[in-house]
Biopython code that builds the backbone (N, CA, C, O; Angstrom):
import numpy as np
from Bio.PDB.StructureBuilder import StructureBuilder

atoms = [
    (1, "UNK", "N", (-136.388, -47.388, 127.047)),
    (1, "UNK", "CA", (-136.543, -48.784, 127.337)),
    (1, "UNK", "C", (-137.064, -49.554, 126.136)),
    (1, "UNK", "O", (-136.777, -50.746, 126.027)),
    (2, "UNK", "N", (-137.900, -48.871, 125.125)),
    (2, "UNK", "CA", (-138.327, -49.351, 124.293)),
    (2, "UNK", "C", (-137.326, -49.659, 123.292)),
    (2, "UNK", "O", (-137.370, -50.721, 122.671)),
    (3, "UNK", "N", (-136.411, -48.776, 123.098)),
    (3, "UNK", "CA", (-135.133, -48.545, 122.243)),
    (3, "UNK", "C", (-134.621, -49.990, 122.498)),
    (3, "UNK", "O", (-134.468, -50.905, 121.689)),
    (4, "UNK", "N", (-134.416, -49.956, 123.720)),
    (4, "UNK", "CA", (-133.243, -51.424, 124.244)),
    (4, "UNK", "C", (-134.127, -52.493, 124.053)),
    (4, "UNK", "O", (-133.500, -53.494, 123.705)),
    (5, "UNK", "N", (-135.478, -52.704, 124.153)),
    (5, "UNK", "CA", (-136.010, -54.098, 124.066)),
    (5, "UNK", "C", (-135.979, -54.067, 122.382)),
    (5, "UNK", "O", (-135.478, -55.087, 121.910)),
    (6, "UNK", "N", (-136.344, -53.257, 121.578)),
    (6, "UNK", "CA", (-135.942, -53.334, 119.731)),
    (6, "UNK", "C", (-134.882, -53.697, 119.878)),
    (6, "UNK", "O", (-135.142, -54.897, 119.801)),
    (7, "UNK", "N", (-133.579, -53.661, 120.074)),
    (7, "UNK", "CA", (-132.449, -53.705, 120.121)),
    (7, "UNK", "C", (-131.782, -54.837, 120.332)),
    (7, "UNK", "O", (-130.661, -55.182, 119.956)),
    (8, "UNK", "N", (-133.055, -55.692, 121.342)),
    (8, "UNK", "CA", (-132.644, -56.883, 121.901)),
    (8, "UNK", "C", (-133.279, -57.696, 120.682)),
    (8, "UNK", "O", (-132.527, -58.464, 120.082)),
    (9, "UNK", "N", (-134.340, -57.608, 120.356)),
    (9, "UNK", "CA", (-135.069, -58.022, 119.268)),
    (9, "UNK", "C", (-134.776, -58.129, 118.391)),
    (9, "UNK", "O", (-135.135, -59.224, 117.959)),
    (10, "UNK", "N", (-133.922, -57.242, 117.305)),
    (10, "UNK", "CA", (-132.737, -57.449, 116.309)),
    (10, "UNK", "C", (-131.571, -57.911, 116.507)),
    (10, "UNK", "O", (-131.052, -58.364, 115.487)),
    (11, "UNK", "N", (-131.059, -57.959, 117.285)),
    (11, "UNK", "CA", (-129.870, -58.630, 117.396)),
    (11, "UNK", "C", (-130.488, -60.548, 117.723)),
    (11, "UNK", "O", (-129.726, -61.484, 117.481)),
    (12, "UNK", "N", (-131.629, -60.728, 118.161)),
    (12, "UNK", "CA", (-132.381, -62.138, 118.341)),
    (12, "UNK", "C", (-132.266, -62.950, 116.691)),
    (12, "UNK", "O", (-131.962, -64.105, 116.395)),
    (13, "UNK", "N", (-132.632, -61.837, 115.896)),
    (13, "UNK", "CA", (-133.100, -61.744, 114.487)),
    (13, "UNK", "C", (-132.119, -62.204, 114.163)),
    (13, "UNK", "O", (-132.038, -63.376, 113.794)),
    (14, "UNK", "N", (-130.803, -61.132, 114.239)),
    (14, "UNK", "CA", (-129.532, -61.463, 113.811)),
    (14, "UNK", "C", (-129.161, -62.770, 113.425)),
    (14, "UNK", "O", (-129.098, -63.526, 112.455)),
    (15, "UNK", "N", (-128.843, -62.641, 115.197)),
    (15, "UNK", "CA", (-128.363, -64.639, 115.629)),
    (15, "UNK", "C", (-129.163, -65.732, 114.954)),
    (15, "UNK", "O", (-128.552, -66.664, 114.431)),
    (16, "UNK", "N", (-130.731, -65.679, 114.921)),
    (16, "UNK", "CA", (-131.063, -66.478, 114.021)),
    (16, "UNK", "C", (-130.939, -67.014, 113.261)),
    (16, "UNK", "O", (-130.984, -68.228, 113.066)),
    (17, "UNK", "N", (-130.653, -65.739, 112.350)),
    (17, "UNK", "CA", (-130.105, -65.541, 110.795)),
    (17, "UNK", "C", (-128.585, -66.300, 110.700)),
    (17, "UNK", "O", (-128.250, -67.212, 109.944)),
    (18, "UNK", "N", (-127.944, -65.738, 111.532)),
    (18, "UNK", "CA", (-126.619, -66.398, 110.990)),
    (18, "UNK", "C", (-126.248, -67.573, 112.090)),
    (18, "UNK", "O", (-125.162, -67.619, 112.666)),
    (19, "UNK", "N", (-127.419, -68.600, 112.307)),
    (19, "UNK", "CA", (-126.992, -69.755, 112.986)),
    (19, "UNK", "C", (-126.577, -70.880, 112.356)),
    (19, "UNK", "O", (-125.747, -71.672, 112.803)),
    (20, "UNK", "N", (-127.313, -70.980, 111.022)),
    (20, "UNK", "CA", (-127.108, -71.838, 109.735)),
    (20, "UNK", "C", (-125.579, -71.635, 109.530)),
    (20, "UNK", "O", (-124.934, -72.681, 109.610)),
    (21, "UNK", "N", (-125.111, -70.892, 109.367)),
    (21, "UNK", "CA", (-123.417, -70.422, 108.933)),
    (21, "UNK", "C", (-122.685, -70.415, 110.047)),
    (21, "UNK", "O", (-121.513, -70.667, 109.765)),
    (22, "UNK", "N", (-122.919, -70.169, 111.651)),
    (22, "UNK", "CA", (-122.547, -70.631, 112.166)),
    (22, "UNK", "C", (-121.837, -72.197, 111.981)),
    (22, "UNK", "O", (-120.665, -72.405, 111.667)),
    (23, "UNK", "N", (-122.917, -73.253, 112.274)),
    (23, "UNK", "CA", (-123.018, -74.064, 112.301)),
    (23, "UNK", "C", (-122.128, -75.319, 111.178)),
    (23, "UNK", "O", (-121.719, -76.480, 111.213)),
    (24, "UNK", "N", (-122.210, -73.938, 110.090)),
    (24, "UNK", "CA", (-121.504, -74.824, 109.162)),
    (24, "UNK", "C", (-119.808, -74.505, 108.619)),
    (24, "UNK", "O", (-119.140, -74.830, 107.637)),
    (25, "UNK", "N", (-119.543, -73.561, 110.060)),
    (25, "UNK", "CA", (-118.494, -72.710, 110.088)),
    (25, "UNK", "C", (-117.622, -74.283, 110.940)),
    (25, "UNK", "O", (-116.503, -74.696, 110.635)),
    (26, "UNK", "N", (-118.571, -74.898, 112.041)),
    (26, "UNK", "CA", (-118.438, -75.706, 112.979)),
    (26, "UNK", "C", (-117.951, -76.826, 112.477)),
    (26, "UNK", "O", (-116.875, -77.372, 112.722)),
    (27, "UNK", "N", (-119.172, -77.278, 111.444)),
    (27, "UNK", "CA", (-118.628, -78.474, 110.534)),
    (27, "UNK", "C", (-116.976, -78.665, 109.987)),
    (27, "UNK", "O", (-115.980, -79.325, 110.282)),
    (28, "UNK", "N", (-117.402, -77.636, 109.005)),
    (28, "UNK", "CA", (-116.336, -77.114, 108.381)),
    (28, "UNK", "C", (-115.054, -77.594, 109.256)),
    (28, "UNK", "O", (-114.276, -78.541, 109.143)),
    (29, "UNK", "N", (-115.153, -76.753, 109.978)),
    (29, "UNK", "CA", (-113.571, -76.775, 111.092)),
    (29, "UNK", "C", (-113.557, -78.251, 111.864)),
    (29, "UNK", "O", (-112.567, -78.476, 112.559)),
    (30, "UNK", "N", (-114.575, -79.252, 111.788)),
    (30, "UNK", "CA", (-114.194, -80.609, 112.111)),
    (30, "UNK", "C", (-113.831, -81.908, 111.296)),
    (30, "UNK", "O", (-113.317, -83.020, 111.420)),
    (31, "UNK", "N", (-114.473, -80.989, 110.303)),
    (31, "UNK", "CA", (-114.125, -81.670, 108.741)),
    (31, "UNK", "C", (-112.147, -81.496, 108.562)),
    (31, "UNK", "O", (-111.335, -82.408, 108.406)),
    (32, "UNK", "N", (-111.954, -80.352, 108.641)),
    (32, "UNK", "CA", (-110.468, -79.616, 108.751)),
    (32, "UNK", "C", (-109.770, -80.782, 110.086)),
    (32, "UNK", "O", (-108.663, -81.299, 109.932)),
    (33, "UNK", "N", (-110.303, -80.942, 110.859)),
    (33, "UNK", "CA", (-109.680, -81.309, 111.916)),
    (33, "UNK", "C", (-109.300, -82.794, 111.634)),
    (33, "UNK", "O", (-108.324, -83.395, 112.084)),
    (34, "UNK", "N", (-110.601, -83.426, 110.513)),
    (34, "UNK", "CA", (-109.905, -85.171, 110.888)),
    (34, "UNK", "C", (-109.516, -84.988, 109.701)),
    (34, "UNK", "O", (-109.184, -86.082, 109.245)),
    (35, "UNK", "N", (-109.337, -83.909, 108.710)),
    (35, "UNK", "CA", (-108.305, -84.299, 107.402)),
    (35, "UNK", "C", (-106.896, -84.281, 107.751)),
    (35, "UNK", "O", (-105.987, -85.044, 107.425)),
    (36, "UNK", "N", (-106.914, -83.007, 108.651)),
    (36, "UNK", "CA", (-105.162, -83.179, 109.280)),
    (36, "UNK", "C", (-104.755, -84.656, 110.167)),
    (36, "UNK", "O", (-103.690, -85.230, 109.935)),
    (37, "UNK", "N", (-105.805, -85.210, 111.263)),
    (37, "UNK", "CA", (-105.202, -86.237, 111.497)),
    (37, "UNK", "C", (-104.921, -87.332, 110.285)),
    (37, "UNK", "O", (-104.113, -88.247, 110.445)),
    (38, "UNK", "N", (-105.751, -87.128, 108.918)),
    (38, "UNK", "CA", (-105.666, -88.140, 108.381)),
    (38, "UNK", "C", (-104.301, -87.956, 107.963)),
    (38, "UNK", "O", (-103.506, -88.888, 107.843)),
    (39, "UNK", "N", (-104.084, -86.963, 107.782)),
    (39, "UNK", "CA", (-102.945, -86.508, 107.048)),
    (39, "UNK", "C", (-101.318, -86.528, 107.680)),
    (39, "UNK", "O", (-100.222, -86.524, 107.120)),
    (40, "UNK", "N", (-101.684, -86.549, 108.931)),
    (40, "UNK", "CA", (-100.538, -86.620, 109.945)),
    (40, "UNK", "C", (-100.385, -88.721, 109.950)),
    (40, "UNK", "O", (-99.392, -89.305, 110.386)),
    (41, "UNK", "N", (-101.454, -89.332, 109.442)),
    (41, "UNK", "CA", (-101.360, -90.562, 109.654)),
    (41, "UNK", "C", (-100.136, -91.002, 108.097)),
    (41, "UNK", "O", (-99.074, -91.612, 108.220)),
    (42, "UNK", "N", (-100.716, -90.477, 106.780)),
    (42, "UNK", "CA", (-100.248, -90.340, 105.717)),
    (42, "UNK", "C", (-98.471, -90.273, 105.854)),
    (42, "UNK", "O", (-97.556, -91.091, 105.764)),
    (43, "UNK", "N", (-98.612, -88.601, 106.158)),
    (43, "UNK", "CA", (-96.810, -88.154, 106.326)),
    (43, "UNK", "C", (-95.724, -89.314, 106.922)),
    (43, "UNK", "O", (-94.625, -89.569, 106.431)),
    (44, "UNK", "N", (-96.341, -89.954, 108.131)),
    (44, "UNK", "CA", (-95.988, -91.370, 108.767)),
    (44, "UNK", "C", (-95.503, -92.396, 108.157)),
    (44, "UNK", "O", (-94.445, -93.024, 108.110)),
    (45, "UNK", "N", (-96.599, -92.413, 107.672)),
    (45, "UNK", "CA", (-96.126, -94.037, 106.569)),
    (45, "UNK", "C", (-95.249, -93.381, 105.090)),
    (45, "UNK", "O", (-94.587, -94.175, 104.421)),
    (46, "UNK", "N", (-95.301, -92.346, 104.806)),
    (46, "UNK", "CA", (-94.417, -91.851, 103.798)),
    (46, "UNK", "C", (-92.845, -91.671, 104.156)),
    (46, "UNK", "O", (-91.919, -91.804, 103.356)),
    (47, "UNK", "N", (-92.723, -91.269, 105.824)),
    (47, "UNK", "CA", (-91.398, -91.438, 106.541)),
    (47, "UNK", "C", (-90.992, -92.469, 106.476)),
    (47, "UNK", "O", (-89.785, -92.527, 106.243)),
    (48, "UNK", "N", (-91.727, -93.766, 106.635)),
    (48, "UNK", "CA", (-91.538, -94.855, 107.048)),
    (48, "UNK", "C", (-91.028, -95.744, 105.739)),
    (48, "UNK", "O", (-90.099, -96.547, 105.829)),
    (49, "UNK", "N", (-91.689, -95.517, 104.631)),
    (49, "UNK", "CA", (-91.373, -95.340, 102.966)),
    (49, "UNK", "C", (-89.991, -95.058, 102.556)),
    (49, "UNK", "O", (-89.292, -95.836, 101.906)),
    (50, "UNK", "N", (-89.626, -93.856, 102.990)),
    (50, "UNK", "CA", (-88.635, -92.831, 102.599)),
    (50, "UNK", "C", (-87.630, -93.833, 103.374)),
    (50, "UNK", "O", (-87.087, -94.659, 102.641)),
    (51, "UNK", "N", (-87.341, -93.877, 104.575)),
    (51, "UNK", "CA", (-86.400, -94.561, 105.273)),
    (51, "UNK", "C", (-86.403, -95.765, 104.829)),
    (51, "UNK", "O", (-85.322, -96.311, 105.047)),
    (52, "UNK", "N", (-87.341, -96.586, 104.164)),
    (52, "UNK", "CA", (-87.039, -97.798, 103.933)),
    (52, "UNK", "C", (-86.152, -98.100, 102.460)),
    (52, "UNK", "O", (-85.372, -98.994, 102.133)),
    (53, "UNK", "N", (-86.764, -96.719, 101.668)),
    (53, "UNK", "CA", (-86.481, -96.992, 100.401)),
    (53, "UNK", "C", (-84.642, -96.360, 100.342)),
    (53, "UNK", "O", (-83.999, -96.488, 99.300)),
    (54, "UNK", "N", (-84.132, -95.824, 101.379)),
    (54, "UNK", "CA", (-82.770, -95.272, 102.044)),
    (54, "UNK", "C", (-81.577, -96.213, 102.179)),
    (54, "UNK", "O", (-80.441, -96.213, 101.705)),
    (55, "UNK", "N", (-82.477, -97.279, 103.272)),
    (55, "UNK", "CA", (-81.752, -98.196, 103.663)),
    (55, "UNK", "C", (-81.555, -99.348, 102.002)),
    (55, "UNK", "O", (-80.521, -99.802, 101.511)),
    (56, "UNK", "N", (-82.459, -99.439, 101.716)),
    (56, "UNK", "CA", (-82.365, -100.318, 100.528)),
    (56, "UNK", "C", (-81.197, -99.463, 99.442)),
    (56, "UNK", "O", (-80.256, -100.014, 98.871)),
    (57, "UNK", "N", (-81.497, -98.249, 99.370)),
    (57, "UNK", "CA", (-80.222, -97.744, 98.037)),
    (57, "UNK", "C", (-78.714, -98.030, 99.140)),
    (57, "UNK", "O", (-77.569, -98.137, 98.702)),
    (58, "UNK", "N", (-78.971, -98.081, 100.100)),
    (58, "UNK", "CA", (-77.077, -98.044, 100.683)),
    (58, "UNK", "C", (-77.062, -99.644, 100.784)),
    (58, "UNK", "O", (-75.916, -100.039, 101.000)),
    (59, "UNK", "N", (-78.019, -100.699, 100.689)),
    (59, "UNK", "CA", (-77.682, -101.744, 100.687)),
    (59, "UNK", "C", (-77.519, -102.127, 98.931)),
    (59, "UNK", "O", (-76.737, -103.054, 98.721)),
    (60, "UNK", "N", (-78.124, -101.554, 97.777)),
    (60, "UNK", "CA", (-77.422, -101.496, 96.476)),
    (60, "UNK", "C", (-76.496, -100.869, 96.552)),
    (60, "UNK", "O", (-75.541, -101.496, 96.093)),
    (61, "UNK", "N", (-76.254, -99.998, 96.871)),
    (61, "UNK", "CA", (-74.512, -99.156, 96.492)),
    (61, "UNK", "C", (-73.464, -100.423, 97.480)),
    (61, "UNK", "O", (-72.284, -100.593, 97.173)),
    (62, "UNK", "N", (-74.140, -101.229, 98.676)),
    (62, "UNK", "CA", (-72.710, -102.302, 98.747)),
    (62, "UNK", "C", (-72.536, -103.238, 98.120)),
    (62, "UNK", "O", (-71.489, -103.393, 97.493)),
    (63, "UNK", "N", (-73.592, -104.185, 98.118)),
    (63, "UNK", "CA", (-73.569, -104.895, 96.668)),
    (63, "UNK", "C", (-72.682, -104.422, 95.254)),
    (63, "UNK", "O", (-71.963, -105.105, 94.524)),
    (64, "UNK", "N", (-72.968, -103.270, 95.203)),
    (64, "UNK", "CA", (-72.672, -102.792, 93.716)),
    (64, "UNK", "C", (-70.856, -102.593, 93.800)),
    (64, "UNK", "O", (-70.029, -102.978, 92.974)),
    (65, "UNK", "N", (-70.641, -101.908, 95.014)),
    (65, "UNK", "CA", (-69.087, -102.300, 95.793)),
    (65, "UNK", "C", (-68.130, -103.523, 95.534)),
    (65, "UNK", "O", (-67.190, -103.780, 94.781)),
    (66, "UNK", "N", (-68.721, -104.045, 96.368)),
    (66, "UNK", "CA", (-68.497, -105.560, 96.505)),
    (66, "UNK", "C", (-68.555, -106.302, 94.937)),
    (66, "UNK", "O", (-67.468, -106.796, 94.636)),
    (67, "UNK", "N", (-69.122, -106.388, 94.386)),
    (67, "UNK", "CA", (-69.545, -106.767, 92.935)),
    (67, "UNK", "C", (-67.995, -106.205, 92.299)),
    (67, "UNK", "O", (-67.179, -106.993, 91.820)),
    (68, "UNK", "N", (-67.838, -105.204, 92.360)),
    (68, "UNK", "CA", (-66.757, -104.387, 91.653)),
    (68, "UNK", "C", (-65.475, -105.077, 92.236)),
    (68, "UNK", "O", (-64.617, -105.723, 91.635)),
    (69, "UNK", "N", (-65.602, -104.677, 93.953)),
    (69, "UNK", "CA", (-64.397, -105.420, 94.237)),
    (69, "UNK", "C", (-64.082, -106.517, 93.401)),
    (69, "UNK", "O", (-63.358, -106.404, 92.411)),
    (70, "UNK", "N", (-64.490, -107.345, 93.690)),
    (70, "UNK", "CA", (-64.547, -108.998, 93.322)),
    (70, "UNK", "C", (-64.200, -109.145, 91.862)),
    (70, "UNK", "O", (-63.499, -110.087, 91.494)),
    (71, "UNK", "N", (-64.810, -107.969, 90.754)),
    (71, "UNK", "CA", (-64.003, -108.300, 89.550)),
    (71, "UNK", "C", (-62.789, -107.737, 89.581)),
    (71, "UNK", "O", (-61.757, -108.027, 88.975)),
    (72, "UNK", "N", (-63.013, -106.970, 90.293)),
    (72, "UNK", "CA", (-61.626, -106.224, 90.219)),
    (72, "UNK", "C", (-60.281, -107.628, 90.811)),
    (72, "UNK", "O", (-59.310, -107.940, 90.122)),
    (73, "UNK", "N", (-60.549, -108.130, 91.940)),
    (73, "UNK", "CA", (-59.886, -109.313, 92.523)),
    (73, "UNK", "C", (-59.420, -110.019, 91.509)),
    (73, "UNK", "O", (-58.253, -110.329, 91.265)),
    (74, "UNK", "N", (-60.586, -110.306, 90.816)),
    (74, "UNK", "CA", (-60.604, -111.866, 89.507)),
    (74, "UNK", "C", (-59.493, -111.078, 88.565)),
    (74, "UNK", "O", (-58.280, -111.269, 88.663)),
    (75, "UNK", "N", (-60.039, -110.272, 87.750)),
    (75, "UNK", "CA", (-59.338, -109.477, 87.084)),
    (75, "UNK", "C", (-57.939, -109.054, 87.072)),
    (75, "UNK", "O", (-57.191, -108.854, 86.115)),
    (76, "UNK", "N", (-57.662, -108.923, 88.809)),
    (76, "UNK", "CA", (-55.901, -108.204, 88.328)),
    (76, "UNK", "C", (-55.134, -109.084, 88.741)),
    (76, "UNK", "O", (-54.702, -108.699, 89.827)),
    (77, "UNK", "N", (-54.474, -110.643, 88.322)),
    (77, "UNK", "CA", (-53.900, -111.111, 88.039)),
    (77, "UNK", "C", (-54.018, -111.570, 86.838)),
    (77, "UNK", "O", (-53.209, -112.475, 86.632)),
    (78, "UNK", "N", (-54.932, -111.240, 85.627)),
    (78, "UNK", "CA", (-54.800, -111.563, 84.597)),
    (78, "UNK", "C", (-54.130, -110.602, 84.121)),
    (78, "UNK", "O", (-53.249, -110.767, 83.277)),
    (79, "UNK", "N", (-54.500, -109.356, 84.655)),
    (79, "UNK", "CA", (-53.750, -107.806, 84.273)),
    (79, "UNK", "C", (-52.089, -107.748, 84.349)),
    (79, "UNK", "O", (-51.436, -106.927, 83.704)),
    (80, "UNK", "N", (-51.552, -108.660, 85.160)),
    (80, "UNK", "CA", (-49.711, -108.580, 85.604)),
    (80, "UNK", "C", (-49.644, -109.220, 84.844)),
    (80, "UNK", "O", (-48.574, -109.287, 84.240)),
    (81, "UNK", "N", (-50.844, -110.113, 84.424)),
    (81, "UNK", "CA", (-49.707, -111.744, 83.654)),
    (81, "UNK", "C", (-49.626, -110.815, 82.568)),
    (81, "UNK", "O", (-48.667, -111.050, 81.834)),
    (82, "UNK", "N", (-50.382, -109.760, 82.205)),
    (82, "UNK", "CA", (-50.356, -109.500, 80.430)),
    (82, "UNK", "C", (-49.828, -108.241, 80.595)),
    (82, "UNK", "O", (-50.101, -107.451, 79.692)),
    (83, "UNK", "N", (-48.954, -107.722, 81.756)),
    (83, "UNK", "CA", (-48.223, -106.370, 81.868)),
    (83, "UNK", "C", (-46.800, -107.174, 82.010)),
    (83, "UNK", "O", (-45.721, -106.605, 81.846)),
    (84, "UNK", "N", (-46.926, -108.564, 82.335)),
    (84, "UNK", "CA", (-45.474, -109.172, 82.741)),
    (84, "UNK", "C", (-45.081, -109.620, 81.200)),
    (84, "UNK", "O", (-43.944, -109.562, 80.733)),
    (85, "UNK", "N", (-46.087, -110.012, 80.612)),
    (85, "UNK", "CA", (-46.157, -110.409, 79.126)),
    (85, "UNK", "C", (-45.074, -109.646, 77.895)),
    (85, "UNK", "O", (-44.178, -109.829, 77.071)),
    (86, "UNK", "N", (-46.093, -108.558, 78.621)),
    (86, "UNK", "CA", (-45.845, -107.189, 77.576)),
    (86, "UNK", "C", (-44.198, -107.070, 78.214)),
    (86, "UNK", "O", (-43.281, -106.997, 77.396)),
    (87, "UNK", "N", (-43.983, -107.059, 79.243)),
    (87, "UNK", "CA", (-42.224, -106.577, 79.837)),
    (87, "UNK", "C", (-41.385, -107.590, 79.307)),
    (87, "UNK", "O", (-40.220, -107.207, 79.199)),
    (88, "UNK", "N", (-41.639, -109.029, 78.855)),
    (88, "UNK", "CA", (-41.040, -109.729, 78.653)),
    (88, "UNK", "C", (-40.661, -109.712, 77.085)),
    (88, "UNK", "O", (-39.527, -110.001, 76.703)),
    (89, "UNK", "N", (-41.448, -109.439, 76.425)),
    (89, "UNK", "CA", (-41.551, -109.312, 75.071)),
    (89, "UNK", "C", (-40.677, -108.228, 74.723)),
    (89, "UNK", "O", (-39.836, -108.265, 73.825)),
    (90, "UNK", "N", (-40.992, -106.983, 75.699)),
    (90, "UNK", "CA", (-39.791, -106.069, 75.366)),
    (90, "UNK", "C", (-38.779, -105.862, 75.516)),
    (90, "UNK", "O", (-38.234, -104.853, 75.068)),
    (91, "UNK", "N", (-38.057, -106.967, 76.363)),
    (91, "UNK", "CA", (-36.881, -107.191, 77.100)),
    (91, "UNK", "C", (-36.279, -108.012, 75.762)),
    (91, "UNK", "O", (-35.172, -107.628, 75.387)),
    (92, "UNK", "N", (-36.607, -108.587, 75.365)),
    (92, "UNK", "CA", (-36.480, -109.752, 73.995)),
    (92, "UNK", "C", (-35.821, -109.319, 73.023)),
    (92, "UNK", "O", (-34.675, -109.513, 72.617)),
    (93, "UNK", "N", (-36.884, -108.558, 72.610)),
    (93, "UNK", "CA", (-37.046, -107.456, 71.316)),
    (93, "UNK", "C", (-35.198, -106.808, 71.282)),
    (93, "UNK", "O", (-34.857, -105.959, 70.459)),
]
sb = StructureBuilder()
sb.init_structure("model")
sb.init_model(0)
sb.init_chain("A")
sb.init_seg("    ")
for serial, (resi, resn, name, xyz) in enumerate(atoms, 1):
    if name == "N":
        sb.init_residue(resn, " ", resi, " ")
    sb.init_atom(name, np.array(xyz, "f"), 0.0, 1.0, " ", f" {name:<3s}", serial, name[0])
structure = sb.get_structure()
């Protein structure tokens, strides 16, 4: 009986001892806990980033389309007059 009340007595000791580290085992892991929400808040607005900065390159690539079209439009009737040019000149010749 004496055995078991020492027994109870060191292991009292124990727990004592490692309540400090406990405790900061506790922290620790709540510290962990609001970095991930912070971090889950972060990833969010970086989606939200990513998709925006998405939509904006496919609205430059139509612009940049369109832009092209349009010289291209302006452009190829000056192109026949000076391919009709060139056919006429060689018809001449």
């Amino acid at each position: 009986m004496v055995e078991l009340a020492q027994l109870f007595t060191d292991l009292d000791a124990i727990v004592v001892q490692q309540e400090p580290l406990v405790t900061d085992i506790e922290r620790k892991g709540e510290e962990v806990r609001e970095n991930v929400v912070k971090a889950n808040v972060e990833i969010g607005g970086a989606i939200e980033k990513a998709r925006s900065r998405n939509r904006k390159k496919w609205w430059c690539l139509l612009i940049v389309c369109k832009c092209l079209g349009l010289l291209y439009c302006l452009m190829s009737p000056r192109l026949s007059e000076a391919t009709n040019s060139n056919t006429n000149l060689l018809t001449l010749s």
